[in-house]
C-alpha positions, 0 to 999 in steps of 0.5 A, spaced: 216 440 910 222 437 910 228 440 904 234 440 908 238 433 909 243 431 913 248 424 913 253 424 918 260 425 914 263 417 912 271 416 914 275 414 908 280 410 910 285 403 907 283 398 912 275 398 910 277 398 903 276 391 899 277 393 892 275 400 889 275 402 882 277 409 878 271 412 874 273 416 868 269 422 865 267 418 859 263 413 863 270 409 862 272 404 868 278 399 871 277 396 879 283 395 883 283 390 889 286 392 896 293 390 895 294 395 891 292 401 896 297 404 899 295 410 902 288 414 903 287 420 906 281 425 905 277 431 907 270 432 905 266 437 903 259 438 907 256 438 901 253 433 897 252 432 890 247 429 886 249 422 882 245 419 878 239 418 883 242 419 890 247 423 891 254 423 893 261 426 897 266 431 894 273 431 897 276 438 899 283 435 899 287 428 900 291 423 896 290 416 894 297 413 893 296 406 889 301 401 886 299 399 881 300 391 879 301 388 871 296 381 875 293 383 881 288 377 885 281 376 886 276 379 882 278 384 877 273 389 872 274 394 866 270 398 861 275 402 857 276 404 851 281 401 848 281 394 853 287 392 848 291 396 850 289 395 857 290 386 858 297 387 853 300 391 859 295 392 865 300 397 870 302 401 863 295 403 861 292 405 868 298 409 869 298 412 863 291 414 863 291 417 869 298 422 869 297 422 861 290 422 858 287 425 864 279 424 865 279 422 872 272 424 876 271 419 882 274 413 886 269 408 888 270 404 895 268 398 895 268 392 903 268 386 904 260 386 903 261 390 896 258 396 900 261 402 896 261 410 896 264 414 891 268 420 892 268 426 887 272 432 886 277 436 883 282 430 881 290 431 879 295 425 878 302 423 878 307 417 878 312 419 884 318 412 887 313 409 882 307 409 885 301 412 882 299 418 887 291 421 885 291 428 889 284 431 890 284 440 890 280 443 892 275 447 889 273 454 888 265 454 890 267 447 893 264 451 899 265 449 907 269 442 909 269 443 917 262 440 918 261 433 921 255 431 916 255 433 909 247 437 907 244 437 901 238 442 900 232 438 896 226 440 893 219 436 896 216 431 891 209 434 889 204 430 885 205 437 880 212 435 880 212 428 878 211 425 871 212 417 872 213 414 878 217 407 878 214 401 883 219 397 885 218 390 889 221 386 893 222 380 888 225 385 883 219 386 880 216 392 878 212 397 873 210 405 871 204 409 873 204 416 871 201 422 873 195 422 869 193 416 874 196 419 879 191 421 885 194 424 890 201 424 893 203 426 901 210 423 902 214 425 909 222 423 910 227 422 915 232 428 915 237 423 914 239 420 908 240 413 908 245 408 905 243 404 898 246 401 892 253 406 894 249 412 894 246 416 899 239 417 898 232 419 902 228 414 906 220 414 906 218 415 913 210 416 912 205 418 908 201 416 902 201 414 894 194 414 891 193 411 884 188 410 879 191 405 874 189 407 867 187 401 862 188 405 856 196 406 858 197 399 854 205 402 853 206 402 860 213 399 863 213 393 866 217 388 870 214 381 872 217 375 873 213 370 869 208 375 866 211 378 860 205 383 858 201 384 865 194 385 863 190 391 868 187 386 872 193 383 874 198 390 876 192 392 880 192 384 884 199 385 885 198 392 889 192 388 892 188 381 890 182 382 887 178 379 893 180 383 899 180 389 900 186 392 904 193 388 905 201 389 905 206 390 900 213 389 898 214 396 894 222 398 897 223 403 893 219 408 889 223 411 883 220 418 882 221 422 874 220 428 874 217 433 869 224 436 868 227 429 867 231 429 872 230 422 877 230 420 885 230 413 888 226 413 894 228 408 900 223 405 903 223 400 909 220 394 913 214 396 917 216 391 922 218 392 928 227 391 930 226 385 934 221 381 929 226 382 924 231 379 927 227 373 929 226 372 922 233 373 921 235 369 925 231 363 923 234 364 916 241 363 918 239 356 921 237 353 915 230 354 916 224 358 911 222 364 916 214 365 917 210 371 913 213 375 907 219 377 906 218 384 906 213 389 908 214 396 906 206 398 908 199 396 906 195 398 899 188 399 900 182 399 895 178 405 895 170 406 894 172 410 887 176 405 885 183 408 886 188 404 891 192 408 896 199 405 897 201 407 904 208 407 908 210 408 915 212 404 921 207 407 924 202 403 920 204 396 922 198 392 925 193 398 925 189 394 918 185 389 918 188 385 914 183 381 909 
């Protein structure tokens, strides 16, 4: 049984930086582009954080020294408060609101292909030679800093624990099933947490989902493309199509509820092996449309009682008869 994760510590550093944002305490935010960083310098905790549904880094100590521009070029993105005030004077504002109003949680890091981190801690502000000077301090329970991985101890996802469990597909369709319809769940993770949507998060190596959909749960959350009310019929074919009895899938991440209200996203990777992957992304990038589906996350299988047992792993991969 797996509970403690590891992933190697990321360099934060000014070249690998294409825009990055300022997160505020009340859910506020402003981006900046990669003219405006000056300096970065940052030591981490070998602790994670939970953030959201993943988890994130802490700094120990470190600065960011940012010159904050009135237009900066390319892309630009603010949810603030008081965005008046912010579009009558942009430099004032984010400088003022740092130094003065306070508030400052995390900076996120963005690159070229807008693959980010964001970076907690115990954050101070200053204006020094003009320049806005973001100063990370250490924290009393921050704990050790000197590892080369960050860890982070998790609880084992058990049937018992889950109260919904979010089926998200491929094409960006999806739905809920719940833990009355929940027959049995054996999951196995890697012990290193994986890159995902700017967060850390823990990535299915094996095991199974077996569900029983249950026809009374007509209030279920769904997501279909062009099915705006799935019928039961239709969220089970989507699994596995009613005239065949076992094929693959294209669920890439599992979002798991649990009774405690707390959710984890769960990454879930293609089946296939390295190099056919790379022929299909080769023959993508000449212009051509690959062979086969554009995902395969696993099989689904029917079961003589009606459930269908979703399953996970690269092990698994042309061990099925696919019908």
């Amino acid at each position: 049984m797996q509970y403690r994760y590891t992933s190697k510590k990321q360099k934060f550093d000014k070249a690998g930086v294409n825009k990055f944002y300022l997160h505020f305490q009340n859910g506020d935010s402003v981006s900046l582009c990669k003219q405006e960083l000056l300096d970065l310098s940052i030591n981490l905790y070998d602790a994670l954080i939970a953030d959201g549904n993943g988890f994130s880094p802490v700094a120990e100590s470190g600065r960011i020294v940012i010159s904050v521009a009135q237009k900066p070029s390319g892309y630009q993105s603010a949810h603030l408060y008081n965005m008046s005030e912010f579009r009558k004077d942009r430099k004032s504002y984010i400088e003022n609101r740092c130094v003065n109003e306070g508030g400052l949680c995390a900076v996120e890091f963005c690159d070229d292909l807008n693959w980010g981190r964001t970076l907690y801690g115990d954050l101070s502000a200053e204006m020094k030679d003009g320049h806005l000077i973001l100063t990370y301090l250490p924290k009393r329970s921050g704990g050790k800093c000197d590892g080369a991985e960050h860890t982070v101890s998790l609880r084992d996802v058990t049937k018992k624990s889950v109260r919904a469990i979010s089926l998200d597909f491929e094409n960006c369709e999806g739905f809920d099933v719940y833990d009355d319809e929940i027959v049995d769940l054996r999951l196995q993770f890697d012990p290193e947490l994986c890159e995902g949507s700017g967060k850390l998060y823990r990535r299915i190596e094996s095991g199974y989902l077996t569900v029983k959909l249950n026809r009374r749960n007509t209030f279920r959350n769904t997501n279909f493309l062009i099915l705006p009310h799935p019928t039961f019929k239709q969220l089970e074919n989507r699994l596995v199509d009613a005239a065949v009895r076992c094929t693959g899938h294209d669920i890439c991440h599992l979002y798991i509820r649990y009774h405690d209200n707390l959710e984890e996203q769960l990454e879930i990777d293609d089946i296939r092996p390295e190099e056919e992957l790379e022929r299909l992304r080769k023959t993508e990038e000449e212009g051509e449309r690959p062979d086969g589906p554009d995902f395969i996350g696993g099989y689904c299988q029917r079961q003589d009682d009606g459930s269908i047992k979703i399953m996970f792993g690269n092990s698994l991969y042309g061990k099925f008869n696919i019908d």
